[in-house]
KEKE-3310 file (N, C-alpha, C; in steps of 0.2 Angstrom, whole numbers, plus 5000, padded with zeros to 4 digits):
npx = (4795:4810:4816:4814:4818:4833:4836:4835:4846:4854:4856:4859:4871:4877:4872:4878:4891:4891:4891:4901:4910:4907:4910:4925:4928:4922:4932:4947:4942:4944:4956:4963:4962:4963:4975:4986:4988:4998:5009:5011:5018:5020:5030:5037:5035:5046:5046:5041:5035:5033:5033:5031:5034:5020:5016:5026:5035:5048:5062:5059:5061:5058:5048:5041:5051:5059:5058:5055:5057:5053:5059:5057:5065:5065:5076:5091:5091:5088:5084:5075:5072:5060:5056:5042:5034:5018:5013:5023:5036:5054:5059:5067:5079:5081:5087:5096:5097:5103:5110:5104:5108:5106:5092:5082:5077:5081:5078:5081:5073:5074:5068:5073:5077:5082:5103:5105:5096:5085:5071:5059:5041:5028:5015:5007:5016:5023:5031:5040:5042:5053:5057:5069:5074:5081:5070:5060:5049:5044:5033:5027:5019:5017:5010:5013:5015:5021:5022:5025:5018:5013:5003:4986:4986:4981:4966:4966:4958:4958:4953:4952:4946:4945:4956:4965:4965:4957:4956:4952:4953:4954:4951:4962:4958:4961:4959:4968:4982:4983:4990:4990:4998:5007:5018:5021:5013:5020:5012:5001:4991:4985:4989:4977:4964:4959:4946:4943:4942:4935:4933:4941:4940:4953:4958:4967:4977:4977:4986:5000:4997:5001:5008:5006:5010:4999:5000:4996:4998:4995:4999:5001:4996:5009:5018:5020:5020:5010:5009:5000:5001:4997:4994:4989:4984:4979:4971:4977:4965:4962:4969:4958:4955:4960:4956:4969:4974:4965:4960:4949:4934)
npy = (4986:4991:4979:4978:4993:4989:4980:4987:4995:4987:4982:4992:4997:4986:4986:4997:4993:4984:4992:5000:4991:4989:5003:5003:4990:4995:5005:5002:4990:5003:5006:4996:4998:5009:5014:5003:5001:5009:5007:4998:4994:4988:4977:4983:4973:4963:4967:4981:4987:4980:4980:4977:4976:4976:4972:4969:4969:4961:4961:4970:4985:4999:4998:4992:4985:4981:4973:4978:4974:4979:4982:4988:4986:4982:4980:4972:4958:4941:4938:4931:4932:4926:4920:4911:4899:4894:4883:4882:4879:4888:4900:4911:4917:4932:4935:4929:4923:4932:4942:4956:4970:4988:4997:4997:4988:4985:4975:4971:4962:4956:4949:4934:4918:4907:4905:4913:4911:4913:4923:4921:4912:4921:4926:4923:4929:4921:4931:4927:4931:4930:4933:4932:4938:4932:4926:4931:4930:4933:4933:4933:4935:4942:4947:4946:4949:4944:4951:4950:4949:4960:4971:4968:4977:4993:4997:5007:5019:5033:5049:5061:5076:5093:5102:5094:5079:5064:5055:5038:5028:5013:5002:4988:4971:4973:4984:5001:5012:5027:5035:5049:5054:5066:5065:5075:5086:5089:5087:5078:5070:5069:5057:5043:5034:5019:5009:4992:4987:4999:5015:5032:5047:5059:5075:5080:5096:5110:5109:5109:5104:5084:5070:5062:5054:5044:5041:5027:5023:5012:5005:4995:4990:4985:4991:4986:4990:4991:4998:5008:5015:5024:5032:5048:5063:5077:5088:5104:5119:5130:5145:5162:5171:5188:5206:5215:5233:5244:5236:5231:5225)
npz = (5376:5378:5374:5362:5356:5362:5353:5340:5341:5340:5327:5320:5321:5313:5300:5299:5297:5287:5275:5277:5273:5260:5252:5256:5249:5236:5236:5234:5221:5213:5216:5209:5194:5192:5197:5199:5184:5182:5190:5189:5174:5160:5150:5135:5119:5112:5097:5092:5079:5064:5044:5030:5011:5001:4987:4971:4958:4954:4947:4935:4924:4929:4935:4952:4960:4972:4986:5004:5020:5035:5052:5070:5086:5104:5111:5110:5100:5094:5076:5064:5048:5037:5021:5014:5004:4994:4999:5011:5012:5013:5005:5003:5014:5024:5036:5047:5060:5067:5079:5081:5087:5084:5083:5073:5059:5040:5028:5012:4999:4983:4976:4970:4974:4987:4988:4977:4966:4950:4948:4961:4955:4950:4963:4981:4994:5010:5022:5035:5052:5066:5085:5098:5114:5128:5139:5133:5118:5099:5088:5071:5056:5038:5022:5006:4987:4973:4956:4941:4929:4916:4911:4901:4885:4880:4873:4862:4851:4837:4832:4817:4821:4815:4817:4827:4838:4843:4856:4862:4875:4877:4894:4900:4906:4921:4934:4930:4931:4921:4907:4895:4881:4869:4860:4849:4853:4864:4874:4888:4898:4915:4927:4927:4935:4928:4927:4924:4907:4907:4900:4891:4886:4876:4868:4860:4858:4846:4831:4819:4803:4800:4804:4817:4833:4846:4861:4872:4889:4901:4918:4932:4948:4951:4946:4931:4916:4898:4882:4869:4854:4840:4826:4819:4810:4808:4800:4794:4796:4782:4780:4779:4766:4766:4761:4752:4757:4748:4738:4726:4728)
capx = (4798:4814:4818:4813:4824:4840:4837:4836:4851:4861:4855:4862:4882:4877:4871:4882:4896:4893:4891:4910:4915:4904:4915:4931:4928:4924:4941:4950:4943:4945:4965:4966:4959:4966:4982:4991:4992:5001:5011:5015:5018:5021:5038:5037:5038:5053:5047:5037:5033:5036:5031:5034:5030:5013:5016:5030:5038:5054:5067:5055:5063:5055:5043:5042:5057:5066:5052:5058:5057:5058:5057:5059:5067:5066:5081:5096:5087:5090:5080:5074:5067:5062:5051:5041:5029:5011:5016:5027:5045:5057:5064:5072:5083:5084:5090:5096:5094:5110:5108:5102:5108:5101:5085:5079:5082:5077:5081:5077:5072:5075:5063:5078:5079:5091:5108:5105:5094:5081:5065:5054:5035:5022:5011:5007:5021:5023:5035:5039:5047:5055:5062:5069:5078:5080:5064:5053:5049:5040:5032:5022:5019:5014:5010:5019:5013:5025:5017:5027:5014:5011:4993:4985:4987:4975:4963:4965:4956:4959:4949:4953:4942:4950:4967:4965:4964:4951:4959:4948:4955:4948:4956:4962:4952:4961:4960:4975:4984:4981:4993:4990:5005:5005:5023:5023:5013:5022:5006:4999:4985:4986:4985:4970:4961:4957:4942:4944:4937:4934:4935:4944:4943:4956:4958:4973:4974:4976:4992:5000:4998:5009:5006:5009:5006:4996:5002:4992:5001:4993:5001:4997:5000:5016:5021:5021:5018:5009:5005:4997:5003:4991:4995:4985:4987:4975:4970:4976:4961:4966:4967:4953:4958:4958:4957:4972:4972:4964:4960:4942:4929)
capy = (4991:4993:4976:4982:4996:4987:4975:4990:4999:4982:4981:5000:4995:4980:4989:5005:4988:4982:4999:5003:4986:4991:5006:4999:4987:4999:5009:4993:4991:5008:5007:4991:4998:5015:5014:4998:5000:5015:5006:4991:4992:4979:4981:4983:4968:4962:4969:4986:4988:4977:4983:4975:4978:4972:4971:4971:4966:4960:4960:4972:4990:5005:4995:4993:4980:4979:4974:4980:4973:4984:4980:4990:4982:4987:4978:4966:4952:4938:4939:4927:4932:4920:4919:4905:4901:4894:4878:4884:4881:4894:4901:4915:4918:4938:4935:4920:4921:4932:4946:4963:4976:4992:4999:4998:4984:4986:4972:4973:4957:4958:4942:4931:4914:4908:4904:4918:4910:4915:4928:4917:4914:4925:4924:4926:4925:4925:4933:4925:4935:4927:4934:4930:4936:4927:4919:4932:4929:4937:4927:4937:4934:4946:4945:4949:4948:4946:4952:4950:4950:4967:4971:4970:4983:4994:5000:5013:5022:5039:5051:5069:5081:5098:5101:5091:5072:5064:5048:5035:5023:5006:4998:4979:4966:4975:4991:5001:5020:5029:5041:5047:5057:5067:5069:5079:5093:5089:5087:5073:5068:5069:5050:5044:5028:5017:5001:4988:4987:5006:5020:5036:5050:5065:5078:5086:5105:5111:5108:5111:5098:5081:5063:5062:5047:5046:5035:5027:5019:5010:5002:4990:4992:4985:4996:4984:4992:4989:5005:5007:5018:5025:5039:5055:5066:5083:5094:5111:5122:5137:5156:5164:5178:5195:5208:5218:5240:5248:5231:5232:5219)
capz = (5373:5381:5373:5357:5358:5361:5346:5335:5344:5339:5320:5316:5320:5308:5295:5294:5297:5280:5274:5276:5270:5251:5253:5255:5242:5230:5235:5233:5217:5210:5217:5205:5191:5189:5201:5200:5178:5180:5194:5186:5169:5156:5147:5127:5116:5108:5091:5090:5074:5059:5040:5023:5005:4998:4981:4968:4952:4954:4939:4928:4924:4928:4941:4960:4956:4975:4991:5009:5026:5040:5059:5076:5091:5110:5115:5107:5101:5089:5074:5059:5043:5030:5015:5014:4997:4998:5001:5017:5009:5013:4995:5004:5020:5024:5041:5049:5068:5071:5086:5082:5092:5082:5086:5067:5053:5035:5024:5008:4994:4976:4973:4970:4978:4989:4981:4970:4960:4947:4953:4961:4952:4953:4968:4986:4997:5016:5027:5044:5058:5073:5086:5104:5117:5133:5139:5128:5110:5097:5080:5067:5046:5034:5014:5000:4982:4967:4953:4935:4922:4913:4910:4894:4881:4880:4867:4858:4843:4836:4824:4818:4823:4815:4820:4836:4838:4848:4858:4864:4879:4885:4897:4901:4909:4929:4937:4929:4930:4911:4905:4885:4877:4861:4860:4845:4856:4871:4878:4894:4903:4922:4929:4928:4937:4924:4929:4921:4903:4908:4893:4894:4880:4876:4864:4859:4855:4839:4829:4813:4799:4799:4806:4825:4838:4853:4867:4880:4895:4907:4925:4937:4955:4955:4941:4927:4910:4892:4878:4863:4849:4837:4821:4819:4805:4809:4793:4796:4791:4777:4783:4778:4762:4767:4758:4753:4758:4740:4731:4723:4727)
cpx = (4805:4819:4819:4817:4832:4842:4838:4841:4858:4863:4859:4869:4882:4878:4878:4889:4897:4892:4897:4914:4913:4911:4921:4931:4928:4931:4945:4949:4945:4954:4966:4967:4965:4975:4984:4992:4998:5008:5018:5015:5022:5026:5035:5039:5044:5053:5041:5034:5035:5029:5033:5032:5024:5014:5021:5033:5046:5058:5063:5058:5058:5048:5044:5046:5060:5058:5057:5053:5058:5056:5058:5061:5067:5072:5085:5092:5091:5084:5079:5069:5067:5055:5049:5033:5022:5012:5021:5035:5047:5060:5067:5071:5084:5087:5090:5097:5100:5106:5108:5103:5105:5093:5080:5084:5080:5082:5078:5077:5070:5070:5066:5078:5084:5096:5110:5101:5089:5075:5059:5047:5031:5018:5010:5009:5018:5031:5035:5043:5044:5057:5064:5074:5076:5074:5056:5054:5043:5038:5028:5024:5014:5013:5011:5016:5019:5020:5022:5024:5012:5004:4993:4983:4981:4972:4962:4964:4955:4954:4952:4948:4944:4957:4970:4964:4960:4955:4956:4949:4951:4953:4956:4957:4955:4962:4968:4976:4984:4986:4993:4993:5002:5013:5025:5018:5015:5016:5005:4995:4988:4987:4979:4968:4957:4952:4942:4939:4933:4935:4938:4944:4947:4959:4963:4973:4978:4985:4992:4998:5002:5004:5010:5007:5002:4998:4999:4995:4998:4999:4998:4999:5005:5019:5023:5016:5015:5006:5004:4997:5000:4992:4989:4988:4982:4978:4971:4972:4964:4965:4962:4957:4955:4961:4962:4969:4971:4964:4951:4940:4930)
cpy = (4992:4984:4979:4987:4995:4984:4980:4993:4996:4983:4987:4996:4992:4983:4995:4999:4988:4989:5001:4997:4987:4995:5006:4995:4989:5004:5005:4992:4995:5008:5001:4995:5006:5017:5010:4997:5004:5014:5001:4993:4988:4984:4979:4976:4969:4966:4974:4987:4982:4977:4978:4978:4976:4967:4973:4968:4967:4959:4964:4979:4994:5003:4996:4986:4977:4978:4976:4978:4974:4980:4985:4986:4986:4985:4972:4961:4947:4937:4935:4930:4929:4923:4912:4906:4895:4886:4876:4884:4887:4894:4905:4916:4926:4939:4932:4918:4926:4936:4952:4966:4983:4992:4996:4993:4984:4981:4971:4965:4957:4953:4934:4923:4914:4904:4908:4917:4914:4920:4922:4918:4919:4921:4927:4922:4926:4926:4932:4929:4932:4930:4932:4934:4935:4927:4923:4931:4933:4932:4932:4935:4939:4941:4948:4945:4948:4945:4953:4951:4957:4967:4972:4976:4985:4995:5007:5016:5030:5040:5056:5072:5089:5096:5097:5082:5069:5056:5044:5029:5017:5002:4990:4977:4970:4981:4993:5008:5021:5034:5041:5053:5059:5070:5076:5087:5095:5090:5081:5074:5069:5062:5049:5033:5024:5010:5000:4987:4996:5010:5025:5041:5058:5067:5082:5093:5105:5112:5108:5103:5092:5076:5066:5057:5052:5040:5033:5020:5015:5004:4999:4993:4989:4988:4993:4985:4991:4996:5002:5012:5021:5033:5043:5061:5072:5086:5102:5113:5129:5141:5157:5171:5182:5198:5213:5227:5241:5244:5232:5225:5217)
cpz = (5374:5376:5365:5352:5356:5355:5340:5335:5340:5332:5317:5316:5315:5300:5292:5293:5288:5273:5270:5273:5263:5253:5250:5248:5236:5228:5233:5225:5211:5211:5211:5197:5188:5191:5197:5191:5178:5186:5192:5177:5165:5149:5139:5122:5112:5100:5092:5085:5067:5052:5033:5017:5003:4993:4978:4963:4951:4947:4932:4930:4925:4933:4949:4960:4965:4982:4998:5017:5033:5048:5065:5082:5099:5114:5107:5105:5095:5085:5066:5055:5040:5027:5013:5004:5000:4999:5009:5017:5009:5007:4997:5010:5019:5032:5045:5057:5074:5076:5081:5086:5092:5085:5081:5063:5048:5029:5017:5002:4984:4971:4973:4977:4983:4983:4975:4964:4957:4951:4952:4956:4956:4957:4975:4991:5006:5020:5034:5048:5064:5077:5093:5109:5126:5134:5135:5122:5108:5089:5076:5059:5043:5026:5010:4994:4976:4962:4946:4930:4919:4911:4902:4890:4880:4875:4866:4850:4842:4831:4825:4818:4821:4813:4826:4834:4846:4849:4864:4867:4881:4887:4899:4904:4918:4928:4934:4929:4922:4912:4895:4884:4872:4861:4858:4847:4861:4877:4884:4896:4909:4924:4931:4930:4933:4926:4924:4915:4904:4900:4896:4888:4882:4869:4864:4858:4849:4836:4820:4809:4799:4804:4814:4828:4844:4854:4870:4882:4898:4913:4929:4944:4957:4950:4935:4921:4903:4889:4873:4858:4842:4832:4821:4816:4805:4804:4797:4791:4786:4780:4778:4773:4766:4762:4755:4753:4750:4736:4732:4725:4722)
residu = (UNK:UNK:UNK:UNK:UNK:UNK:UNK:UNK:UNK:UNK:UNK:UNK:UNK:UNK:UNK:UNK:UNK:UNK:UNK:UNK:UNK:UNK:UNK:UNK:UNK:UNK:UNK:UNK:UNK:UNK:UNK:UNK:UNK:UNK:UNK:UNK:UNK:UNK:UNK:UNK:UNK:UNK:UNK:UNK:UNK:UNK:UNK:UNK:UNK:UNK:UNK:UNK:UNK:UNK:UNK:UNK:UNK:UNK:UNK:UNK:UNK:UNK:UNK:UNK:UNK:UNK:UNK:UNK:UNK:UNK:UNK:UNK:UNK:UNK:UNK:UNK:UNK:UNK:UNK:UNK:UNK:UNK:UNK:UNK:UNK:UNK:UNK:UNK:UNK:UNK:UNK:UNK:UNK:UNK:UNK:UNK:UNK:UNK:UNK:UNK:UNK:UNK:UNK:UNK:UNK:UNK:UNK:UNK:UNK:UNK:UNK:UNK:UNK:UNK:UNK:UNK:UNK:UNK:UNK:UNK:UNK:UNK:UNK:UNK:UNK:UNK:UNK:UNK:UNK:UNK:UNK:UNK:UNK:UNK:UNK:UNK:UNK:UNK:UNK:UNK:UNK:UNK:UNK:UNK:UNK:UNK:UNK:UNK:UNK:UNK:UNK:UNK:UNK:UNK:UNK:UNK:UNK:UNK:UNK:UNK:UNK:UNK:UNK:UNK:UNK:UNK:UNK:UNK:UNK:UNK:UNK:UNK:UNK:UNK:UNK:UNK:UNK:UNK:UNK:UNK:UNK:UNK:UNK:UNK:UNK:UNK:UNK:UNK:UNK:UNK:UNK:UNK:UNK:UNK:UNK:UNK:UNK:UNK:UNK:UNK:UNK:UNK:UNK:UNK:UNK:UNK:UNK:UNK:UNK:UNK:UNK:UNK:UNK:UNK:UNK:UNK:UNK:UNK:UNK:UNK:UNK:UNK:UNK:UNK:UNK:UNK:UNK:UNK:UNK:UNK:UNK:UNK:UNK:UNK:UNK:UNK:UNK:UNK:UNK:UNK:UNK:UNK:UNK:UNK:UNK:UNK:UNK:UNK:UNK)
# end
């Protein structure tokens, strides 16, 4: 008995031993875990933020004509942007490697090669950004779309109904914005999301006699436009006789 005893007396210290080592360990790891981020933190890349345009229609009036380039910086860096085509040739140079000291750079692209030349073809392009300074770097690429083509004209077919003209829109083979005009009531549609091959009908309000157009615009998402043009000549109906005060049936 008395041996017995001892042996159990020994086994406790062992026990509660590895007890306080779990413990520990889990203190240990709890201080990694939630301490030591907030200790040590990890300094900001070289580049925060970097944005460009999607999509655009360079050299087309009244379009999304100019794309832009933007970046943030968390220190002086030096900084490369190029345009490269699907082939990976650069066509344009927007920033050649000098130093940024600004916080903020926002270079903007016209489509225009280098040298000044013509606007490059349509397609999809990409945007490389480089940057470095001393032994950190930063590299990322975006995509950029030039989109020159105008969508095709839509269809449109008028009837008169009255004094009002009924105008019946089908749209191209792509997704496009609708806008339909009646000058001559100084009337407009709201914009409206046209699917492709989609219809759209609008009815003017009532107007004197006389030929008038109807308009239908449609846009693309880079704001490249085609309309369609269509006369409408509403009957105005007669007044109604009345009859004048003290004339006989």
């Amino acid at each position: 008995m008395p041996d017995r005893a001892a042996g159990g007396s020994a086994a406790a210290p062992g026990r509660r031993g590895w007890i306080a080592g779990g413990i520990i360990a889990l203190l240990l790891v709890a201080f990694g875990v939630f301490v030591l981020p907030f200790a040590f933190t990890t300094p900001p890349p070289i580049i925060t933020r970097f944005t460009s345009t999607l999509l655009f229609s360079p050299g087309t009036p009244g379009a999304r004509d100019v794309a832009r380039v933007s970046i943030r910086l968390s220190e002086p860096s030096s900084v490369s942007i190029v345009v490269k085509n699907s082939s990976g040739a650069v066509v344009r140079t927007l920033a050649d490697g000098a130093v940024v000291r600004t916080k903020t750079l926002s270079v903007p692209w016209t489509g225009n090669g280098d040298g000044g030349t013509a606007v490059v073809p349509d397609g999809t392009y990409t945007i490389a950004l480089e940057a470095h300074a001393g032994q950190k770097k930063f590299s990322k690429s975006r995509r950029i779309v030039v989109d020159t083509t105008a969508p095709g004209a839509p269809g449109l077919t008028v009837r008169i109904a009255g004094n009002s003209c009924v105008a019946v829109v089908t749209g191209p083979d792509e997704p496009t914005r609708l806008v339909v005009t009646s000058p001559a009531t100084d009337a407009t549609t709201d914009p409206y999301t046209l699917r492709a091959q989609g219809t759209f009908t609008w009815t003017t309000r009532r107007v004197a006699s006389g030929a008038q157009a109807i308009i239908a615009t449609v846009s693309d998402p880079a704001g490249n436009t085609a309309r369609t043009t269509r006369p409408c000549a509403p009957v105005k109906r007669p007044a109604k006789a009345t009859a004048s005060p003290g004339a006989r049936p």
